[in-house]
N, C-alpha and C positions, 0 to 999 in steps of 0.2 A: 800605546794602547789606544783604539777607536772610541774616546767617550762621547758621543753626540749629544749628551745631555736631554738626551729625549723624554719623556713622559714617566719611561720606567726606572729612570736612576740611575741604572745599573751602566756598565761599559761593556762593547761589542764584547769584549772575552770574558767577561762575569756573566753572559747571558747562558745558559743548556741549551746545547747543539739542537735539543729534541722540539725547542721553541723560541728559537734564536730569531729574534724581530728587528733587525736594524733602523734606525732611528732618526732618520733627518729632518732638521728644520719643522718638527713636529708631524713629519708624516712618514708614517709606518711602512718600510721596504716587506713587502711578504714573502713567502714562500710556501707557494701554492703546493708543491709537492709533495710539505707535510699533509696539506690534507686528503691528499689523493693515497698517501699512505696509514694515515689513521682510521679512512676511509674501509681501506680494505682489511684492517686489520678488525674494524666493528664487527664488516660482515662476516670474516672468519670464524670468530669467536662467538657472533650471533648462530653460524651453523654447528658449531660444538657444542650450542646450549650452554654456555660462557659468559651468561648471565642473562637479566630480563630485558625486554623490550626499552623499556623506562633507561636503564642503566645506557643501554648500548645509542640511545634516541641522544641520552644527554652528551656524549663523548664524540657520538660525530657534531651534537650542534653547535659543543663549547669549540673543537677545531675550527668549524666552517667561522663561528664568530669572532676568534684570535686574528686568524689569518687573510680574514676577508679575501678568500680567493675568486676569483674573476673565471665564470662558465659561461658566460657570453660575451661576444666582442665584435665589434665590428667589423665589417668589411675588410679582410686582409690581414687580419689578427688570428695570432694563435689559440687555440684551447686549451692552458698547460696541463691541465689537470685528466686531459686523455692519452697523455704520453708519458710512458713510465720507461723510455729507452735506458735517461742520464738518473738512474737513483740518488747520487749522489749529489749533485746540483743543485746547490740554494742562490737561486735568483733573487738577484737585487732589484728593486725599482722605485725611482722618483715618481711621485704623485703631485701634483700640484692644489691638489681636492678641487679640481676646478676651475674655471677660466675667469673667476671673477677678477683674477690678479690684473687680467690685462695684457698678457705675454703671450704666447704663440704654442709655447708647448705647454700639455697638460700632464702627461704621462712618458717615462721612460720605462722599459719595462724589460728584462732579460729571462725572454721566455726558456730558454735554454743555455746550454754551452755558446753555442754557435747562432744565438738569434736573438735579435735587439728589436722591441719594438717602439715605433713612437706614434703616439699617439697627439695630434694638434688641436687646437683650440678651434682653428681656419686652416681652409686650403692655402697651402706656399707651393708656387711652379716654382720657388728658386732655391729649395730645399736643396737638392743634391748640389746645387753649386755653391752652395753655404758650408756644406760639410765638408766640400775639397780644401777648403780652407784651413789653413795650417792651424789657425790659433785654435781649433778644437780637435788638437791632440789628445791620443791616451798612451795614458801612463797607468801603470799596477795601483789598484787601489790602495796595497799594502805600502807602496811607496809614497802615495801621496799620505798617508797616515804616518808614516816615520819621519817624515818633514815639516808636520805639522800643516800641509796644505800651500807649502812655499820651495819647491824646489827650483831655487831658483838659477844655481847653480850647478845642481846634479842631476838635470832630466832622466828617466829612465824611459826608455822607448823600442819603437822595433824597428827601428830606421836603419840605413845601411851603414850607418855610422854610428858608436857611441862615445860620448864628451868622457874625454881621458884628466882635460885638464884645462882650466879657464887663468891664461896667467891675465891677470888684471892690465890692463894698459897696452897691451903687448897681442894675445891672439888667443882664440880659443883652440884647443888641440882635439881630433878626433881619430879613434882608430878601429879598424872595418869591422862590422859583425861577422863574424864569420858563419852564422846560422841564419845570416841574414837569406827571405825565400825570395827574392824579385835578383835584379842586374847587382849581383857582389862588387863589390868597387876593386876596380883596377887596381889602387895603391890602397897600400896599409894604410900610411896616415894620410890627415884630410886636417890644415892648417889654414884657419880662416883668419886672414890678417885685417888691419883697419888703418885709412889715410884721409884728414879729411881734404887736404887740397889733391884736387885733380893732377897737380903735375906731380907729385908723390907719388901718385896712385901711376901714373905712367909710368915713370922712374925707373919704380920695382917690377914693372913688364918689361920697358926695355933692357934690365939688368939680366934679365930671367929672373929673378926673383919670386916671381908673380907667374901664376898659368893663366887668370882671367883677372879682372879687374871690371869694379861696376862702376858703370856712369864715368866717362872720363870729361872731362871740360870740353865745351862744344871748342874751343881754339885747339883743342889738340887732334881732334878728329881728322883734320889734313895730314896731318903727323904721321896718325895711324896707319890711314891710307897710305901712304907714301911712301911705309917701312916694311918691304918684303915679309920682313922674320913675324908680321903682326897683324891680325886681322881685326879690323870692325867688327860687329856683331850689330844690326838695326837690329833693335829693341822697339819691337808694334805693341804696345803698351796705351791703356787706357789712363788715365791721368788730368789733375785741373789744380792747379795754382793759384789763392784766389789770395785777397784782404779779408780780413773779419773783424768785425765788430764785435763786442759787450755790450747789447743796448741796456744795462742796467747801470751803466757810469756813462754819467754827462760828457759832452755833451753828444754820444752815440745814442741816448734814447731818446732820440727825435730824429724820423725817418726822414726829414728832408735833409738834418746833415749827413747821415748815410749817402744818401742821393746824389748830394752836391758833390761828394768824394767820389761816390761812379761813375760821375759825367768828366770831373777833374782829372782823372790819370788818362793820358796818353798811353795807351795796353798797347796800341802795335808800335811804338817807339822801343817800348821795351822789350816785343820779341823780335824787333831787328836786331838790339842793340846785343842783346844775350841770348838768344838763341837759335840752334841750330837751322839750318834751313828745315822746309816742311813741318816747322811747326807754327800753330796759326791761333790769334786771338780769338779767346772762346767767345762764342755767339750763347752759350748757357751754359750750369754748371757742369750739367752731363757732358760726354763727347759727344757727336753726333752716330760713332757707332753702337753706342745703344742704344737698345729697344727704348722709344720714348722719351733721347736723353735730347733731344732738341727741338719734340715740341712746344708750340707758342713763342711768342713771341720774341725776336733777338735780342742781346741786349744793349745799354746806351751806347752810344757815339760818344765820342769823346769833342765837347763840346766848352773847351774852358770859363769863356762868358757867361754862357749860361750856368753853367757849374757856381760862377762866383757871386749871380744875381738870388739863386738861389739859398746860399749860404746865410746870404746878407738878409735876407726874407725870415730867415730861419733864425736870425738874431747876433748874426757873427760877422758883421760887415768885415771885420779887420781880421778875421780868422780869429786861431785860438790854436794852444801848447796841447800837446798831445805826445805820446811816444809810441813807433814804430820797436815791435818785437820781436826777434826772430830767433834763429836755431845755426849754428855756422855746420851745420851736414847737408852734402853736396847732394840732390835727388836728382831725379829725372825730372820733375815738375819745377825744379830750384836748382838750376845746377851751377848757379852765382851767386848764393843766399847773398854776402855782404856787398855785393855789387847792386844788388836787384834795390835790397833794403836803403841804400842812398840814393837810386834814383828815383825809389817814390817818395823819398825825403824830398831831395829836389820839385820833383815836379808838382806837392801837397805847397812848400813856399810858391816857387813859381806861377802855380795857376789860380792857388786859392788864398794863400796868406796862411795859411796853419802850420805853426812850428810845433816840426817835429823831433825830437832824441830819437834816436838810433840805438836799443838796445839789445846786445847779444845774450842769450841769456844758456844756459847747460844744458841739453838735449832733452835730459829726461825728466828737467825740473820744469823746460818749455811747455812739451809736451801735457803732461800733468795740469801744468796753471792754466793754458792756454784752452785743451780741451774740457777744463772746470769752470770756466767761464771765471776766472780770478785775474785778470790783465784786463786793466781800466784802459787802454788806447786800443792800438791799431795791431793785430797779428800777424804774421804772413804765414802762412803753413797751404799744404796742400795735401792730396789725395792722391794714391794709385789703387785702381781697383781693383778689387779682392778675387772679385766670383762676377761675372759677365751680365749682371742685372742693374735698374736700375735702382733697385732698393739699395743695392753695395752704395752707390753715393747718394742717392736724395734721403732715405727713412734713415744711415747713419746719421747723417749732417743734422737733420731738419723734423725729426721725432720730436714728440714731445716732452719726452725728459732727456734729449740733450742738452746740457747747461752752455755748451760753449757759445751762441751766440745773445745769450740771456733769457731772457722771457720767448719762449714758443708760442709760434703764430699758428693758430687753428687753423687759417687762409690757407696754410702751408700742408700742414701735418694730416688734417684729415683726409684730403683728397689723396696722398699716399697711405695713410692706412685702409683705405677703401681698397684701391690697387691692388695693393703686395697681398692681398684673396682671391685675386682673380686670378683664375688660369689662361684664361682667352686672350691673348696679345693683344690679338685687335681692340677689344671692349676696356682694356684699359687708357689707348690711348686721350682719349678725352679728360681723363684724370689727372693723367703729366702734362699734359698743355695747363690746365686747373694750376699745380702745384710750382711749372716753372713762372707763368704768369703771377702769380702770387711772389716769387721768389723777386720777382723784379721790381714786382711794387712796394717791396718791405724793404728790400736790399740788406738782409741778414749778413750778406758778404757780397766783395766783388771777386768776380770770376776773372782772370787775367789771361791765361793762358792754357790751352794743349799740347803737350811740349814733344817733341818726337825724343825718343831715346835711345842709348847704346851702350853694350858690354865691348868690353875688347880682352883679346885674349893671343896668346903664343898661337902663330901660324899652325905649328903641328900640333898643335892640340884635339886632341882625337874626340869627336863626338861634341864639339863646340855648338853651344844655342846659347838665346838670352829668350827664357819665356815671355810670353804678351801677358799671362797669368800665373800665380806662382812663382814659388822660388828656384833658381837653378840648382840643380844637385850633382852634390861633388860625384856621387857611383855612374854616373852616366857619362864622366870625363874620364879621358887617358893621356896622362903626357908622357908615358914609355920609364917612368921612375918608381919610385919606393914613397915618393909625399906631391901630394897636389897642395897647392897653396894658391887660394882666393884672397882678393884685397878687395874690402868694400868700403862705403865713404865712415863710416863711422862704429863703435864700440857699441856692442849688445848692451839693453839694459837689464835684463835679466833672461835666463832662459827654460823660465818658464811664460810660454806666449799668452796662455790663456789667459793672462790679465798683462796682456800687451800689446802695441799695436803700432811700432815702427819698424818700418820693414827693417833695417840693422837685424833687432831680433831676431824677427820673422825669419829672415834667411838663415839664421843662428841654427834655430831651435829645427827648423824642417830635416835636415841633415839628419837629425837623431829619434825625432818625435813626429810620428805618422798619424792621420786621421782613418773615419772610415772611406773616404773619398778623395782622389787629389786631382792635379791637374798635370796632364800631358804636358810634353816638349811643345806640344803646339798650339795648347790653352785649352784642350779637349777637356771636359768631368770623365772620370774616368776610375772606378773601384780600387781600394787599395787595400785597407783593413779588413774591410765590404767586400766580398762575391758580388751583390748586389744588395739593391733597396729596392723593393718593390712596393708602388702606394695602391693603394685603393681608387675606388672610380673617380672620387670627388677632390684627392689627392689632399687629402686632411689626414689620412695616418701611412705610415712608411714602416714596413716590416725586410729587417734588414742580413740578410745573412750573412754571416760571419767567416774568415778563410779559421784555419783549424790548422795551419804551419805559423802560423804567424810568433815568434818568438821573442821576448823581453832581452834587453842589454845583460838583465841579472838570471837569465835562463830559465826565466818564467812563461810557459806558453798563457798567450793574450786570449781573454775570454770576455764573456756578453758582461759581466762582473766589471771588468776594467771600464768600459766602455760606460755604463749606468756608472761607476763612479767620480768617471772623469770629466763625464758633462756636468754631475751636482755637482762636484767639487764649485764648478764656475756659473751652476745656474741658479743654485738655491741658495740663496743670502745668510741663511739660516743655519745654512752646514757649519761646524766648525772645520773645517777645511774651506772654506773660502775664506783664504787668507793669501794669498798670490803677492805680487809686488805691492800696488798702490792698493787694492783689494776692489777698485774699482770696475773689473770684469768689462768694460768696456762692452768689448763685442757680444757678449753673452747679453748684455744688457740690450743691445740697439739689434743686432740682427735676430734677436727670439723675441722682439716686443717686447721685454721689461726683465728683471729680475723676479724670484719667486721668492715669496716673504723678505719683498722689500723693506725696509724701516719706513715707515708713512713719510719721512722729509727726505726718502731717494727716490722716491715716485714707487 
């Protein structure tokens, strides 16, 4: 049962159909159509002589004040209340009552079956490539209600795959939709394996075992090459490798030992020593193939003396005990985590005097503390980008209520929330020189690397790609069988993405759980759940059309309904249904500008 604990008490199925007001986070879902139908029924009855003025005055004014239906709207918005096509149709919508929260969206609104409106705070030009994005999948709103808002093992989705079976340890099992409306998948089942060492992961390719395999170890890549039966796959991937700090644990909240650590590592030592050729020590967080992602200034030299005079300045002539924390999952950005992690052990004694532990910590627990900003030393983690902007890395990272680097710097964060409103390319770029220049004088983290990438997969593998964006998908492969079988570096943490954010998952959950937008074999944005999204002049509201074949795992056709429920589930704090994994929503948090009825101590 839906209880939202809203204002009226009552639970979604104890409410009458005839005044049914759904309930989230204290703001009232309407349904305009009731009053477009009590409407008409006044003036029926008012031309019957069906009572008096007065009577019939009061009946449309108590509707129009229940439902607070919406007869004006701006530029690109619907009028729901002059379309009586879908009688039936009780549109859901999130309201935010307003942008004083701080977040990006105001309003979600399902003006019909087949049409979703959003309504913004501020202009976003990188809306549509935000919604290609996997983690804002929908699923049945009735599902997410039987789950309690945590399915995190039983997606239900319209993807061309649905999860049959998640054996723990071991792989997740998927098999075809058969109703599915885009490319039907060649083979029944869709068998996603997990190895975290690279030569595993080889292993089970060269066995057959394996039809693709992600990120292999840059030493085996000559291998690859060099074995008929096996093809490379270059992976043109955007990606940054960096250290991070906690400036809230000593002695990281003093910017010159930051400082002293960025001048101290040797960066191109370590992408001779571990990685692949053409990848090249970052000059800034961004890559330089995006928009804005390398203006201002480069960054330090790797200068050890000066590194050590600075330290010593900063009160640590002799150094000082710290710990090095990482993750043992093989990425594009990392594709030698416990190798990497000892030679900047090494080179933090060597150059500066700072001893440092070396510790490995469980993927999803890393994950979790690391991005909580709860790990008192040194982090290593990194980034691959989501959507082709550069809010995906700078306003994730460097927002002002991301915790992971501690206390947020205004130097940083304002000049990216200025940005991510503008639509003009050009007129932003003054802003990202602002925000990387800033990055450099704070040194919230050090940026190490761009790392180039690669899938590898069985030679006759029919339809073989490794996306620059997005996840690969099994319905676009053929290896001439009855089972495709994927091996990636490491085990899903749950599959539900919308409060998740390592790619493992991510490639999990896309298989079975679609957005309204995705991303092409060749990083394109490109409609999926959406016919399309069309915005208005100033590109502040997005009205979105809906496909009308699109059908659920459980044979439920997908509507404006699923879509309004699937975004509150992870945008309103308030829903009971945001309850996800950590329940921390992450992306919903950082790429919409904040949460809606956040708790005052989550920003």
């Amino acid at each position: 049962m839906f209880d939202f604990g809203g204002p009226s008490g009552l639970a979604f199925s104890q409410i009458p159909d005839e005044s049914r007001g759904l309930i989230i986070g204290g703001n009232q879902m309407k349904y305009t159509r009731i009053v477009a139908l009590l409407s008409a029924l006044v003036l029926i009855l008012a031309a019957c002589g069906g009572g008096d003025d007065d009577d019939s005055s009061d009946t449309t004014e108590g509707a129009t004040e229940t439902t607070e239906a919406p007869t004006e709207t701006t530029e690109g918005s619907t009028d729901t209340t002059e379309d009586m096509g879908d009688m039936d149709f009780e549109g859901l919508a999130l309201d935010a009552g307003g942008c004083d929260y701080g977040g990006t969206i105001q309003s979600i609104t399902a003006v019909d079956a087949n049409t979703v409106d959003f309504q913004l705070c501020k202009s976003d030009p990188a809306f549509l490539a935000k919604l290609a994005f996997s983690v804002f999948g929908i699923q049945p709103a009735e599902h997410l209600e039987e789950t309690g808002g945590a399915p995190l093992d039983n997606p239900i989705g319209t993807g061309p795959y649905a999860v049959s079976e998640w054996v723990r340890g071991d792989s997740v099992n998927y098999t075809a939709h058969a109703d599915y409306y885009g490319q039907v998948p060649a083979q029944e089942q869709l068998v996603l394996k997990w190895a975290t060492e690279g030569a595993q992961r080889l292993l089970e390719l060269q066995s057959g075992n394996a039809d693709l395999i992600t990120f292999p170890s840059q030493d085996d890549w000559e291998t690859i090459e060099g074995d008929d039966a096996l093809t490379l796959l270059p992976k043109d991937e955007s990606n940054i490798l960096y250290v991070g700090f906690t400036n809230t644990f000593a002695p990281f909240d003093n910017a010159d030992v930051r400082k002293a650590v960025a001048m101290g590592i040797d960066r191109q030592r370590i992408v001779d020593n571990f990685y692949p050729a053409g990848s090249e020590v970052a000059s800034h967080f961004t890559p330089c193939s995006i928009l804005g992602g390398c203006e201002g200034d480069s960054w330090y030299d790797f200068d050890a003396e000066a590194a050590k005079t600075m330290l010593a300045d900063a009160g640590y002539p002799d150094g000082f005990d710290t710990t090095i924390y990482y993750r043992d999952v093989f990425r594009g950005y990392l594709p030698e985590p416990g190798l990497v992690a000892v030679e900047i052990q090494t080179q933090l004694a060597e150059n500066l005097g700072i001893n440092a532990d070396v510790v490995v910590m469980e993927s999803g627990q890393f994950i979790d503390e690391s991005t909580s900003g709860l790990l008192d030393g040194i982090h290593l983690l990194g980034w691959t980008g989501d959507y082709p902007h550069p809010t995906n890395f700078l306003d994730f990272h460097f927002n002002a209520d991301n915790p992971q680097f501690g206390d947020a710097h205004p130097e940083i964060y304002e000049p990216l929330k200025e940005a991510a409103g503008i639509a003009d390319e050009d007129a932003v770029l003054a802003l990202y020189e602002e925000a990387n220049n800033a990055i450099k004088e704070l040194v919230p983290m050090v940026p190490i690397v761009h790392s180039k990438a690669a899938f590898a997969v069985g030679a006759d593998l029919g339809g073989a790609y490794a996306p620059p964006w997005g996840q690969v998908m099994g319905n676009l492969l053929d290896n001439g069988g009855d089972t495709l079988v994927i091996v990636q570096n490491a085990e899903p943490i749950s599959l539900y993405c919308s409060d998740e954010s390592d790619g493992e998952s991510l490639r999990a959950c896309a298989q079975s759980v679609e957005g309204l937008y995705s991303y092409g074999t060749d990083g394109s944005v490109q409609p999926q759940l959406a016919t399309e999204c069309v915005p208005n002049e100033d590109v502040s509201q997005w009205t979105c059309s809906l496909r009308d074949d699109a059908v659920f795992h459980n044979g439920d056709v997908m509507d404006a309904n699923d879509v309004v429920a699937s975004f509150s589930a992870g945008l309103d704090a308030s829903n009971p249904l945001h309850v996800g994994n950590t329940g921390s929503f992450d992306y919903y948090a950082y790429l919409w500008g904040g949460l809606i009825n956040a708790p005052e101590d989550e920003g």
